[in-house]
C-alpha positions in Angstrom: -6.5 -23.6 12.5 -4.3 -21.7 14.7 -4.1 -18.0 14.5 -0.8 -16.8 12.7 2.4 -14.9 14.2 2.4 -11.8 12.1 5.7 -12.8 10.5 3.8 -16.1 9.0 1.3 -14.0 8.0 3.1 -12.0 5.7 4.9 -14.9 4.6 2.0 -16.4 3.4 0.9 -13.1 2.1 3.7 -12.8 -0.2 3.7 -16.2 -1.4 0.3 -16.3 -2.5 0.7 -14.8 -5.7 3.8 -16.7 -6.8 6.8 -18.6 -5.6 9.8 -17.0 -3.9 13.1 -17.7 -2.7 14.0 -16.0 0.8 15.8 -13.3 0.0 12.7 -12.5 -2.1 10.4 -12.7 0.2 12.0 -10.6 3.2 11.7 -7.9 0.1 8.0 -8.4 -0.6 7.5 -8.4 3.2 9.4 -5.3 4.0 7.2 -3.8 1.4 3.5 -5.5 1.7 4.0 -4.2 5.7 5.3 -0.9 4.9 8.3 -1.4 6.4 6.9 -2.3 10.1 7.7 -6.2 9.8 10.9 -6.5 8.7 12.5 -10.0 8.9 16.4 -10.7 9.9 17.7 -14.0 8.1 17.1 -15.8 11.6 13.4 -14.8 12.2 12.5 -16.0 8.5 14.5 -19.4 8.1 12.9 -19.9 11.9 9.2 -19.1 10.3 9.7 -21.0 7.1 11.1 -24.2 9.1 8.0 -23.9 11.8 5.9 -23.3 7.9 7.4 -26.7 6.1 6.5 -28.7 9.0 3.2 -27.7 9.5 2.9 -28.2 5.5 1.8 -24.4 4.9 4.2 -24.2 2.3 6.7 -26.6 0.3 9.7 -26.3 -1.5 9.6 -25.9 -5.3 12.2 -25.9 -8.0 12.7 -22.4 -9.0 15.0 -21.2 -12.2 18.3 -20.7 -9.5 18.9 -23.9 -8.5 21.6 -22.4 -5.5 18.5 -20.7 -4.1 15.5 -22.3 -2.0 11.8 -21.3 -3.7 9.0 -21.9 -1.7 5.2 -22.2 -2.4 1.8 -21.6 -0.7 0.2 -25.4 -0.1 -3.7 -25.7 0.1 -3.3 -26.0 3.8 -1.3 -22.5 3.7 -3.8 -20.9 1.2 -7.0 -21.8 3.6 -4.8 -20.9 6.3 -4.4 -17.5 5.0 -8.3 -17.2 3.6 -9.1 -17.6 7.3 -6.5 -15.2 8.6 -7.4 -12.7 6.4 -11.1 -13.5 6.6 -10.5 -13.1 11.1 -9.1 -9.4 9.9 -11.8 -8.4 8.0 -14.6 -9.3 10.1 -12.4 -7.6 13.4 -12.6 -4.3 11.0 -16.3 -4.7 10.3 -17.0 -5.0 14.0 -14.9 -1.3 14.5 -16.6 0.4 12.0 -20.1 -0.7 13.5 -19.4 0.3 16.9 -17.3 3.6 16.0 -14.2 2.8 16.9 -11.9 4.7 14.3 -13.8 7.6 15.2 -13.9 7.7 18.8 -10.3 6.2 19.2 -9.3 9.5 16.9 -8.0 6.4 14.6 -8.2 7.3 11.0 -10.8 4.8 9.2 -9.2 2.5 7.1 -11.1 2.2 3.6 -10.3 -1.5 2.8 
């Protein structure tokens, strides 16, 4: 599995608790990232097209039928298991070896 661009990773992210059309997720990614991933209309359509093909997500029906929903497939889920898995273990390794603390970083409690 290839590692993903930050932009598929909270894509991913905010799909994996339910279903969302575009508009909806650019919302749910402003927010998840605290505002330091925020996608245009050209950077998301461009994600989710690069997404569909490499069957991380697929289209659903969703109750607006002038809107697009899309959902996390179980390629996308393992995808973002791994992803988030890669995070967690590059955390681990800066808490053993001091690196919040000598990098005067603040140590993230996750």
């Amino acid at each position: 599995m290839n590692d993903l661009s930050q932009s598929e990773f909270y894509i991913l992210l905010s799909l994996a608790i339910k279903s969302r059309h575009g508009y909806e997720i650019m919302k749910q990614v402003e927010q998840d990232s605290g505002r330091k991933v925020l996608l245009g209309p050209g950077t998301l359509y461009g994600s989710i097209k690069r997404m569909l093909q490499s069957r991380l997500i697929q289209e659903v029906p969703g109750d607006n039928p002038r809107r697009k929903y899309y959902t996390l497939t179980e390629n996308g889920r393992k995808s973002l298991s791994s992803e988030l898995e890669r995070y967690d273990n590059a955390v681990e390794l800066a808490k053993r070896k001091n690196v919040f603390k000598n990098a005067g970083l603040v140590k993230l409690d996750l």
